[in-house]
N, C-alpha and C positions, 0 to 999 in steps of 0.2 A: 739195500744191501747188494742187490746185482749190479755190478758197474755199468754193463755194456746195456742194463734197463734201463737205465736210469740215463745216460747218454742218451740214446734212442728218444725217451721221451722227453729231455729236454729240447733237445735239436728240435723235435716236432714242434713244441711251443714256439719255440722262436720260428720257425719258420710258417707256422699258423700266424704269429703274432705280427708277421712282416707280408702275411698276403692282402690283396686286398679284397679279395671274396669273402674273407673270413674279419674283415673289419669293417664289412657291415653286420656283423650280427653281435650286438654290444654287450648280450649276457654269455657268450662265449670269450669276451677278450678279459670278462669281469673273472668269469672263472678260471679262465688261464694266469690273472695279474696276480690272484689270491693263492695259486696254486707254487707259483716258481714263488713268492713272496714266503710262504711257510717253508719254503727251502730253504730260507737265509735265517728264519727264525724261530725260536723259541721261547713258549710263553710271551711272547707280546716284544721279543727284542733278539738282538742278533748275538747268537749264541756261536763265540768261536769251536767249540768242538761239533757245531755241524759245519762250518768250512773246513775244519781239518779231517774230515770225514771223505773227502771229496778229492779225485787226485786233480791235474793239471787242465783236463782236457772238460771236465765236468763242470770244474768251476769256471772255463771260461766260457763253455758256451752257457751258462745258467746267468754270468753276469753280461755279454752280450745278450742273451731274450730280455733281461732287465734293462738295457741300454737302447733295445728297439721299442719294451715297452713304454718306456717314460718319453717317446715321441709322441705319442700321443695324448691329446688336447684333458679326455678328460680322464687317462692314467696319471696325470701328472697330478690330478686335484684327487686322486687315490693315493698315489706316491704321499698328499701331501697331509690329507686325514691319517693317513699312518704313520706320521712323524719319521718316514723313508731318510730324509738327512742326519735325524739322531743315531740311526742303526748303523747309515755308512761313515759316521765319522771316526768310528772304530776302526774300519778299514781303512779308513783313509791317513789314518798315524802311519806311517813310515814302517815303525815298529813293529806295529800290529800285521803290516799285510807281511812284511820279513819275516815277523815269527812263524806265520801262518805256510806261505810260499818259501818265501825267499828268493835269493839271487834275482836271474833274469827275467822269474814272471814278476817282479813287485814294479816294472814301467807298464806289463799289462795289466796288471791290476788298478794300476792308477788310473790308467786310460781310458779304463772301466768305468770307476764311479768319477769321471770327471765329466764324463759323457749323459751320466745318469743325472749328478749336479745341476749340470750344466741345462738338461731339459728341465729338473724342476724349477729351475730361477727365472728360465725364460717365459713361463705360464703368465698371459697377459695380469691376471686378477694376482698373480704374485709383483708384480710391479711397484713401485712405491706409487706411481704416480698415475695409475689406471686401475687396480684395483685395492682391495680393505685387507689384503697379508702383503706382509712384504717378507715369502718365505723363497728359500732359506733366509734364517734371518742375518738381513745385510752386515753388521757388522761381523759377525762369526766367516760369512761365505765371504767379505773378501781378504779377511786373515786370509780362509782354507786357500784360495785365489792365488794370494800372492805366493804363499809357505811353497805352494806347488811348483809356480813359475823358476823358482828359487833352489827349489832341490833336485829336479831332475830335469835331466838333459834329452829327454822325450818329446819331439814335435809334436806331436801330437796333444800332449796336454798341454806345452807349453803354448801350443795357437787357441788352444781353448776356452783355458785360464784366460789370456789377452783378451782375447775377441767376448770373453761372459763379463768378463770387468768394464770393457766398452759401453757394453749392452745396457748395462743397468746402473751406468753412471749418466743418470738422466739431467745430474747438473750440467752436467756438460754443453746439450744439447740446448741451453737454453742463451748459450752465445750467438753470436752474430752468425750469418748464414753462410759469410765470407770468409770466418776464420773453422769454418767445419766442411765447407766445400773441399779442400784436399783429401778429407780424413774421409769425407763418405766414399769419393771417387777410388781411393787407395781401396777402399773395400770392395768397392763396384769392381775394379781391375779384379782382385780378388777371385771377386765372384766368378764371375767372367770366364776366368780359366779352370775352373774347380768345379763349376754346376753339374751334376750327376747328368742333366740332356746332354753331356759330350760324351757322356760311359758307352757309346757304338763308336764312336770317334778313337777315342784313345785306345779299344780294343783291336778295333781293328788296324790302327797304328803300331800297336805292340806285334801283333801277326802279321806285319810285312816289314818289321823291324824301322819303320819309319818312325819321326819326333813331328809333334806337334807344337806349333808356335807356342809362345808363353800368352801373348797378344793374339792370340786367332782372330777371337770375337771382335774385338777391337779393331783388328785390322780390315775386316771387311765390312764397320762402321765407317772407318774412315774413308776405304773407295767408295761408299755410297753416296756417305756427303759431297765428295769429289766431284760425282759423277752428277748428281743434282745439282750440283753449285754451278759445274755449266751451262747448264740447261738453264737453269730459272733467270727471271729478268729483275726479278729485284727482291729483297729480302725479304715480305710478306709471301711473293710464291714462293720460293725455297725452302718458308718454313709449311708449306699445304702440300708441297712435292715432297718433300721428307714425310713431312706423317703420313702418307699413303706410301712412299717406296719404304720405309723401314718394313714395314712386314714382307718383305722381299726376302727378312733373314728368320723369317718364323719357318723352322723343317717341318718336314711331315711328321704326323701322328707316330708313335711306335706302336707296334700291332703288341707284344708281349709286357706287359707292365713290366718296371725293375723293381728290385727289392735292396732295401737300405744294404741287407750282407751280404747282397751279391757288387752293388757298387763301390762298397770300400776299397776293395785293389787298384781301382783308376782314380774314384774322384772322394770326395771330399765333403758326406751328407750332414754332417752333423756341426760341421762348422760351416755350413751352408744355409745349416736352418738359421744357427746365429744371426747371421747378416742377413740373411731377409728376414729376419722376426725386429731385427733392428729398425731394418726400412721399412717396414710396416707400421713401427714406430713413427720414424721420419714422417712417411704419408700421412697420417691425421694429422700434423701440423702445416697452418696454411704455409707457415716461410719455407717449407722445401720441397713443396709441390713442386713449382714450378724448376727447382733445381734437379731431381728426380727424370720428371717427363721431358726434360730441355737434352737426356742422355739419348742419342737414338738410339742404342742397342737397348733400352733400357725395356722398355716392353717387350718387344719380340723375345728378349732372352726369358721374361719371365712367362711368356704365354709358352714357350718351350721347354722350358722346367715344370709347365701345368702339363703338358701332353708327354713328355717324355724324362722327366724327370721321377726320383723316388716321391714316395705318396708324402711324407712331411714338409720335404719343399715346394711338391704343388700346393699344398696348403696356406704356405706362405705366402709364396708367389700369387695368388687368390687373395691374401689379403693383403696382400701390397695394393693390389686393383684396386678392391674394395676401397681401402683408405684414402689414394687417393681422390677419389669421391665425395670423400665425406668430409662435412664443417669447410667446405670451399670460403675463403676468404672470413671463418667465423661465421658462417649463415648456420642458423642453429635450429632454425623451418623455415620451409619451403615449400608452398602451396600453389603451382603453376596456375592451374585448372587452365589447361590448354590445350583441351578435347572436350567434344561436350560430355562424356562421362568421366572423364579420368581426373582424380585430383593432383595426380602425379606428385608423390610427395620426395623430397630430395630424401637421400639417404642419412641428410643430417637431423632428419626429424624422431620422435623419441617414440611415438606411437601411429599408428596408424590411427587418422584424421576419422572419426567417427560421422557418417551422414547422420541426421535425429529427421525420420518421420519423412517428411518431403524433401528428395534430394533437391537439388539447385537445379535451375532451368538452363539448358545451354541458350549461350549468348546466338545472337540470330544472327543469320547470313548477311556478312557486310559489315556488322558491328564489332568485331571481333580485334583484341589489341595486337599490337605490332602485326595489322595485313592480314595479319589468319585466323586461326580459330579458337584464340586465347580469350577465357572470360566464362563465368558459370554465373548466373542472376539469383541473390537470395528472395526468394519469397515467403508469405505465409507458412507458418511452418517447416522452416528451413535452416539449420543450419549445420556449424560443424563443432563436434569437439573436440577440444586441442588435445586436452589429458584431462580423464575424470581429476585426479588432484591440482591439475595448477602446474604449468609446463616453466619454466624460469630458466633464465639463460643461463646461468651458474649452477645448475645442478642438472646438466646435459646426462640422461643415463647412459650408460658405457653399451647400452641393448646392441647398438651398431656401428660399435668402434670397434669392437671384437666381442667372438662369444666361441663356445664350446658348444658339443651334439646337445648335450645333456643339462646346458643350463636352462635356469627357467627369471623371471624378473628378480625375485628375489636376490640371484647372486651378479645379476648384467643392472642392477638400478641405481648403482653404488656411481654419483655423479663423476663425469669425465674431469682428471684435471688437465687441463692444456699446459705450455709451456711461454705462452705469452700476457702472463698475469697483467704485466703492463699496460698490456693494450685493450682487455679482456675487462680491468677494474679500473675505479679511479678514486680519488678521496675528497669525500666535498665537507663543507665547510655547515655544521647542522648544530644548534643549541649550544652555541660557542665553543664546539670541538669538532675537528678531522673524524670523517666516516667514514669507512671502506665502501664505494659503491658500485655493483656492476653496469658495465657500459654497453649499451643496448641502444639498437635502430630497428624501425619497422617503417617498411616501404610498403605502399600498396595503391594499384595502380584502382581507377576508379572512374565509369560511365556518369557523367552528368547531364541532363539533373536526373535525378534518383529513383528509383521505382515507385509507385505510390499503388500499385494493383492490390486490391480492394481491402485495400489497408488505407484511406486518407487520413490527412492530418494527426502522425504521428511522428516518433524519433524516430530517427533511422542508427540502428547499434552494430558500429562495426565489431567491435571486441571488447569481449568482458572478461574480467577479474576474477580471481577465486583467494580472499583472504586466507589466509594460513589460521590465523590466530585463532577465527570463531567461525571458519568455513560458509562466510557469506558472499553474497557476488554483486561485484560492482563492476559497471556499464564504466570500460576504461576509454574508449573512444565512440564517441555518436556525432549525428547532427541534428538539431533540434529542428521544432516544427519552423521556424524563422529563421530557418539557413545558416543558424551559427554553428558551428564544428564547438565542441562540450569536455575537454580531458579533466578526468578524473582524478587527482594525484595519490599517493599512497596514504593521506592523511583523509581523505574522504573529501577534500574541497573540490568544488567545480569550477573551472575555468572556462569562461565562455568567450571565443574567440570569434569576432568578424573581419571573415574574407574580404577583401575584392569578386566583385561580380565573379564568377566563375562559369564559364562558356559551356556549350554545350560539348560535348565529345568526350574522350579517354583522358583522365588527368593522375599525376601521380603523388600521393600525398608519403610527408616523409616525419617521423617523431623521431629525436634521438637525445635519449636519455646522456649528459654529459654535468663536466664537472659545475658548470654556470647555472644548470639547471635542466627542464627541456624544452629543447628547440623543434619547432611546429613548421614544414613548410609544406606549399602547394604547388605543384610544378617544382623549378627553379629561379620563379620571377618572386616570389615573395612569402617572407617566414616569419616569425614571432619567436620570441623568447619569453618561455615563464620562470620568472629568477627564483632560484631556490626551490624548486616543489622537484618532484618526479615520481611516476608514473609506479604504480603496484608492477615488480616483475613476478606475476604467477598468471599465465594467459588461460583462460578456459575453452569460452566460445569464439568464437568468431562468425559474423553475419548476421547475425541477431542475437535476441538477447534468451536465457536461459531464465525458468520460474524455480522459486528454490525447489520444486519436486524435479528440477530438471527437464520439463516439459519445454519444449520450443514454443519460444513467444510471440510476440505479435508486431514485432518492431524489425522487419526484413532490412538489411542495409542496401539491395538494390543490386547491382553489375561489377563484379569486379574481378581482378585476374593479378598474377604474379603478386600474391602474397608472400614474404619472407621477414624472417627477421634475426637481426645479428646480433652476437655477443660484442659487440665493438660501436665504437662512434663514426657514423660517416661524415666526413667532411661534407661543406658545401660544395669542393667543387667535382667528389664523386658524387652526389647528390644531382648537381647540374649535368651530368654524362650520363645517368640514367634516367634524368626526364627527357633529355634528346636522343634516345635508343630507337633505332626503327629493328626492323623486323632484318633487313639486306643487312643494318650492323653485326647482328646477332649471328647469321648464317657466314659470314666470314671469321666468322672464332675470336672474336676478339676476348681476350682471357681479364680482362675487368665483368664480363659478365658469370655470374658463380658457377655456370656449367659446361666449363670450360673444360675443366677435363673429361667429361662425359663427351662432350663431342672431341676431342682428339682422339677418344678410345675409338670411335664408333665406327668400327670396321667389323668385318664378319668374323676375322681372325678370333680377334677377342671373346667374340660371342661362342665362336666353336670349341675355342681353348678352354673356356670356361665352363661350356656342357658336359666336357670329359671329365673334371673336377665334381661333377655331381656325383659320381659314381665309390667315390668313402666319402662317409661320414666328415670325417674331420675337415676335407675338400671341400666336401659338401655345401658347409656352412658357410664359408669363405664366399664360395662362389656365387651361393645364392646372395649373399650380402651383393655383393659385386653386379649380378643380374639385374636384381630387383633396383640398382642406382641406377644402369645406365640405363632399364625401362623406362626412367623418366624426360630420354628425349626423345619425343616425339619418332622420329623419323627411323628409330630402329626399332619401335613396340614391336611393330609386325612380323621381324626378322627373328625376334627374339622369341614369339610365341609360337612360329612356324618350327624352328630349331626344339624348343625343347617347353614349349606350353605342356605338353601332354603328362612329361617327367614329372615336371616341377609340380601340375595336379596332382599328381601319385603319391607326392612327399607330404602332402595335407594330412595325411595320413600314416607319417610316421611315427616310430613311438617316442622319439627324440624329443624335445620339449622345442626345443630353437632348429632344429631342421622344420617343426610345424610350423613357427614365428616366421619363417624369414619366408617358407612358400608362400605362405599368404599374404606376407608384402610383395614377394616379386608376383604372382597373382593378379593383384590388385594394382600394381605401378604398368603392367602388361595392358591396361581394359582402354 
């Protein structure tokens, strides 16, 4: 009933709701969401005689707190348990907010719930094509969408409308990478001049009455390359001088955090999130990796948006990093072991690789693939677990493609869909009809001959099976006592294949499930074809074999390193480029190997930018995603545990479900 109470304590919410001291404490932001949200309703819905209740000044800052509220990752899946878009689409009739307001507030009022909209559609797990809602639901949100672009002559919604209908028009993206190249870069310019890390820039331009470029950023991309393009001697250093001079445009940290309502007067946070929640999109698909990291400004702007940017675009900008990390060329696991403890798993892997009993022996001094210290030896009781159910390359869970503070497996298990169905399935020809089948490779580099310690005269079981049907396991690659190599196909036949001699040393053996059948080779000098079978995709163990009580068996597969395997079919003649990989290839970045953008990240910028995003929650998770991927090249563990080892143990014990998950990957990718 008291006006100037009731002002007071909304202001306070919202500007609780926009710190970020008070967005780590998650049953404070719970009671604030539920507190302004009974403001809007009654009895379970949005009752106009409590907005009429309300003057000008009350309602806006009530639906601004709800505009900063539904920035965040897991208000938005609050927003979305409470059917939030049925209540605004009252407000959102024309009509409705005119009767209510009228005149000049009905462009703020819009501006309002198109903002609110606008974050609930963007929620990854609201996506058609990442997670099981697709809420708002799509055909109603791009009526509301368009009706809005349409009726009012407001920038503001109308760039938002635009920019959420881009967003979630994911057919789109599934065009060539040639005909989306202008449309991402138009956005990147966009971004570019709009990112809240300029909100010190343009103030303090407005305070000495000076104008800032429209191309700032841009333009001192462009002197950079310039200024390296003379320097370098040929187009391989130009591209090693640029990834070390672009961080030349990362600024310093800001000592004072911003806040989304203090940056609306310069810059432009909410259609910021848009585009980078877009390009986060972009980055989990392999085809525009390399379109993304090929921008120089293209990091440094986003590790500056992590440091001095509002808390929802560092968010973003975090998982932009992340993503691009993840499912590199379709690898869909990733088991280096290229330390003797670390299994180093890619970030495109779905669980953390369980040791059973006796870890793997580090490979010994000298023996080690590509020159170093790549290689873990399975022995007697040794091995690993892919996924207690059965890991399959079509049913990638979304655990690390994106997640929220508060999710737990349950709502992150919901299989990733990609955008390159094509290349991802194929249709083979089974019981005289077309099948849908997924297309799958597994490479795995391999010590011969085999370990035999005090194990003689048995199979040696690279990887097993885990049926779906009746939950039994089959021995999907071995090699018998008689030196045949043994696949398993999904029908339960055995195929017993005889090599060529095969020499002593590091060899790499390659399967790849495809439309003819699977193709079996050894090195690059010689392969088999088994016409028409393929292979169970549900992987269990790997390195030996599993007893049904799950006990680790008696069948060690021996020495082996750089495990991975793809949702795609490798050619023979990338098959022949990575049995000729040395170690001097690898350390020159050559971007056919999958971690390739972990090494162009690999500076300390990244690493710094990204310890300052631990500090909210919604950053948090991002970043830790982000950490725990580029933990797994080697050459920066160190840097990374020195920086923020001690944090990231602290967060083991948060009460977040997936701040827990992701520490103890980055943890564990750290050792």
């Amino acid at each position: 009933e008291d006006d100037v109470f009731l002002q007071v304590t909304i202001g306070t919410a919202r500007y609780l709701l926009d710190n970020r001291d008070a967005l780590r404490v998650p049953s404070l932001m719970q009671f604030l969401s539920m507190s302004l949200l009974t403001l809007l309703r009654e009895d379970g819905r949005l009752d106009p005689d409590v907005v009429r209740k309300m003057n000008d000044t009350e309602f806006h800052l009530l639906m601004d707190a709800v505009s900063v509220l539904a920035m965040q990752r897991d208000m938005q899946t609050h927003l979305r348990e409470v059917d939030m878009w049925r209540h605004l689409r009252a407000l959102a009739e024309a009509e409705f907010a005119e009767d209510v307001k009228g005149g000049a507030e009905d462009e703020a009022i819009r501006a309002s719930i198109m903002r609110v909209v606008t974050c609930m559609a963007l929620h990854p797990c609201h996506q058609d094509s990442i997670g099981t809602f697709t809420y708002p639901p799509r055909e109603a949100l791009v009526t509301y969408l368009q009706k809005q672009m349409a009726d009012t002559n407001d920038m503001i919604v109308k760039s938002l409308a635009s920019l959420t209908l881009t967003a979630i028009d994911t057919e789109k993206l599934k065009g060539p990478v040639t005909e989306l190249q202008p449309m991402i870069m138009t956005l990147l310019e966009w971004w570019f001049t709009n990112t809240t890390s300029l909100f010190d820039l343009y103030k303090r331009a407005e305070e000495l009455g000076k104008e800032i470029p429209e191309n700032f950023l841009a333009s001192k991309e462009q002197a950079l390359e310039e200024r390296v393009g003379e320097k370098a001697e040929d187009a391989r250093a130009k591209a090693e001088m640029l990834r070390l001079a672009k961080f030349e445009l990362v600024d310093d940290p800001r000592e004072t955090p911003l806040s989304v309502i203090q940056s609306l007067p310069y810059c432009a946070p909410f259609e910021n999130v848009v585009i980078l929640s877009m390009m986060a999109r972009l980055a989990l698909e392999p085809k525009f990796k390399a379109v993304l990291m090929d921008r120089s400004a293209f990091v440094p702007a986003l590790l500056n948006a992590i440091c001095n940017g509002v808390w929802p675009e560092a968010r973003e900008a975090a998982g932009v990093i992340a993503n691009l990390c993840w499912g590199v060329d379709h690898v869909v696991c990733w088991l280096k072991f290229d330390s003797a403890t670390s299994v180093a798993v890619d970030s495109a892997n779905v669980l953390h690789p369980r040791r059973t009993f006796q870890p793997p022996r580090p490979v010994e001094l000298g023996r080690g693939l590509y020159g170093s210290v790549w290689g873990q030896e399975f022995v007697q009781e040794s091995c690993i677990l892919l996924h207690p159910d059965g890991f399959s390359t079509e049913k990638v869970p979304s655990t690390l493609a994106f997640a929220s503070p508060s999710d737990t497996f349950h709502t992150t298990s919901v299989p990733y869909q990609g955008l390159d169905s094509e290349v991802t399935h194929f249709m083979a020809g089974e019981s005289g009809r077309e099948v849908k089948r997924a297309a799958l490779s597994i490479v795995c580099w391999f010590h011969w001959p085999l370990c035999d310690d005090n194990a003689p005269n048995h199979d040696h079981v690279l990887l097993q099976a885990l049926a779906q049907e009746d939950n039994s396991k089959r021995t999907q690659i071995r090699v018998s006592k008689d030196e045949r190599w043994v696949i398993c196909d999904d029908r339960g036949t055995k195929w017993r294949i005889r090599t060529p001699r095969i020499l002593p040393g590091w060899h790499m053996m390659t399967l790849v499930s495809e439309a003819d059948g699977t193709r079996f080779h050894i090195d690059d000098e010689w392969s088999h074809t088994i016409k028409n079978a393929w292979i169970l995709n549900s992987f269990f163990v790997l390195g030996n074999e599993a007893s049904p009580q799950n006990d680790p068996g008696k069948k060690p597969f021996g020495l082996i390193a750089d495990f991975r395997i793809y949702a795609r079919c490798l050619s023979p003649q990338e098959i022949a480029w990575f049995a000729g990989v040395t170690g001097e290839m690898i350390e020159k970045g050559d971007r056919r190997f999958p971690d390739w953008p972990a090494r162009e990240l690999c500076h300390p910028a990244v690493i710094d930018a990204l310890v300052r995003g631990l500090n909210v929650p919604d950053s948090c998770v991002s970043s830790l995603r982000a950490l725990g991927s580029l933990a797994t090249f080697l050459p920066m563990r160190s840097y990374i545990y020195g920086v923020c080892g001690n944090m990231v143990m602290g967060l083991l014990d948060s009460p977040l479900p997936m701040v827990q998950r992701l520490a103890c990957r980055a943890m564990a990718n750290m050792r």
